[in-house]
LOTIKOL-406082 format. One line per 8 residues: number of its first residue (from 1); for each residue x, y, z of C-alpha. Coordinates in nm, 3 decimals, always signed. Layout:
// LOTIKOL-406082
NUM = X:Y:Z  ...
// end
This chain:
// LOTIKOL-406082
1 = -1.248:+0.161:-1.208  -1.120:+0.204:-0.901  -1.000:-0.078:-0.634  -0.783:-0.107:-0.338  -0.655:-0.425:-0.466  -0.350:-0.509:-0.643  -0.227:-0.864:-0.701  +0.100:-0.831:-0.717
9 = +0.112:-0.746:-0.366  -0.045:-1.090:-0.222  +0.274:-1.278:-0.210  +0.357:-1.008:+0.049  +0.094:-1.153:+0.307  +0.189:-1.488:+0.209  +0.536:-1.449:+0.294  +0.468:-1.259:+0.665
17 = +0.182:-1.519:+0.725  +0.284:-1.884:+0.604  +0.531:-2.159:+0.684  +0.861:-2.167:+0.461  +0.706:-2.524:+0.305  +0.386:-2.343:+0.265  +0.495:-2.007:+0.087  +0.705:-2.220:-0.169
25 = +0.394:-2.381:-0.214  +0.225:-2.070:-0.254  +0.458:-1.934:-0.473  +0.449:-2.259:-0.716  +0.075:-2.231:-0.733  +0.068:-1.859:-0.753  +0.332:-1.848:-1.063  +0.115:-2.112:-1.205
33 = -0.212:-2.015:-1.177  -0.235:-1.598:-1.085  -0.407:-1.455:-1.442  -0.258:-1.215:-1.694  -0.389:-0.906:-1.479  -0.385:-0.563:-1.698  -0.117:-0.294:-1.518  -0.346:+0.013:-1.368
41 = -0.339:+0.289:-1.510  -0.222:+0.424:-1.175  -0.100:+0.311:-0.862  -0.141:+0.555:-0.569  +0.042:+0.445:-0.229  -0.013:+0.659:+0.056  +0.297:+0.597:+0.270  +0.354:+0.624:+0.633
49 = +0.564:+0.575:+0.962  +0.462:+0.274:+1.098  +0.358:+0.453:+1.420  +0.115:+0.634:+1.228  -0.069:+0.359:+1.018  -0.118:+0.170:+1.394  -0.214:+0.495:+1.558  -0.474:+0.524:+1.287
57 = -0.546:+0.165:+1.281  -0.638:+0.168:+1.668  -0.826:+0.481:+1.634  -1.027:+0.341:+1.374  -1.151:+0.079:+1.584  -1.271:-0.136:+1.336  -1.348:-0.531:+1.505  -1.169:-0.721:+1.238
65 = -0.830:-0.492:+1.276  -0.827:-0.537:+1.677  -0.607:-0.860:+1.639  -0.369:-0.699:+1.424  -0.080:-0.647:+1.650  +0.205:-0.367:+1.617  +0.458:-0.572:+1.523  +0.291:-0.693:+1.204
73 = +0.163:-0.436:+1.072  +0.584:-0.261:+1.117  +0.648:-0.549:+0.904  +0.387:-0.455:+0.631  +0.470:-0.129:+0.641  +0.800:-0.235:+0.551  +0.735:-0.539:+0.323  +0.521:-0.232:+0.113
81 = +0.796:+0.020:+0.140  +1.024:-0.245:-0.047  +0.796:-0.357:-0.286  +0.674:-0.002:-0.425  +1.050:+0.127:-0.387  +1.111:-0.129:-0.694  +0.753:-0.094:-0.851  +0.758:+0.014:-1.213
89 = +0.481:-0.207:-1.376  +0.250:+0.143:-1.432  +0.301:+0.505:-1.289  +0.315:+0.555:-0.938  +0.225:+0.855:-0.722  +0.378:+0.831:-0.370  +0.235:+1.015:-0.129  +0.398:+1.108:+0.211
97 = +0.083:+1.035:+0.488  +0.281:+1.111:+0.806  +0.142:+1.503:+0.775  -0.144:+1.423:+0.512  -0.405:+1.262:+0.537  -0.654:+1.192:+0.287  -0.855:+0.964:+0.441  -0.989:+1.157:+0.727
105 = -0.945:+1.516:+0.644  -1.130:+1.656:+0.321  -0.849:+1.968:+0.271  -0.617:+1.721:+0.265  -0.812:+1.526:-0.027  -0.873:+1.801:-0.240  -0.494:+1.887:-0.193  -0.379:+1.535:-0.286
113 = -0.642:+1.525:-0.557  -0.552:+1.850:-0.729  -0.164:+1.719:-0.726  -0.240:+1.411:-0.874  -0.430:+1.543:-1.180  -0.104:+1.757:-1.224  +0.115:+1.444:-1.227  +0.397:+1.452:-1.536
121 = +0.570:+1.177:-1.465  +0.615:+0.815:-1.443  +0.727:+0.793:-1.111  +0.622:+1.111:-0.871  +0.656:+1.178:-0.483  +0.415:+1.422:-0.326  +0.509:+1.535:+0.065  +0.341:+1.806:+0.235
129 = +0.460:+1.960:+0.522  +0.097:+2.046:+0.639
// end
């Protein structure tokens, strides 16, 4: 299975979205009720500048990220640099996005993809100078 979900990272948008007296809340309910979720077998997190991720953001043009403004996503950027820097609940393969990019350019999949199947360890950091 693959999904671009992962649970552990909602309390990140709840924190950058709600009220202090909500996000207690939130975080009362959420350590309450959030279920026993399985760790993935991997985690892949394709890291980037903020600059980048709203360059490719606006040039994606999608209608529900038009709102998004440049200041919040920074801040998510951030809030996701922090929480994967101290990320250990299953292997993670950081990838440097600033010159690679997966998403849009197929060399750059197959590159990423042929890395990742020769992964080793727990924790791993692939950059590519392009």
């Amino acid at each position: 299975m693959v999904s671009d979900f992962l649970l552990e990272k909602d309390p990140i948008f709840a924190r950058l979205t709600l009220s202090d007296d909500e996000y207690a809340l939130y975080r009362r309910i959420y350590e309450q009720m959030a279920p026993p979720v399985a760790a993935p077998d991997l985690l892949i997190y394709l890291q980037a500048k903020p600059e980048t991720l709203i360059a490719r953001v606006r040039r994606r043009g999608l209608d529900m990220e038009r709102r998004i403004d440049d200041a919040y996503l920074t801040v998510v950027a951030e809030s996701y640099m922090r929480f994967f820097h101290h990320y250990d609940a299953a292997p993670l393969f950081i990838v440097n996005a600033e010159s690679l990019n997966p998403v849009d350019k197929d060399e750059d999949f197959e590159l990423l993809y042929s890395r990742l199947l020769a992964m080793r360890s727990y924790r791993e950091f692939f950059g590519y100078a392009g």
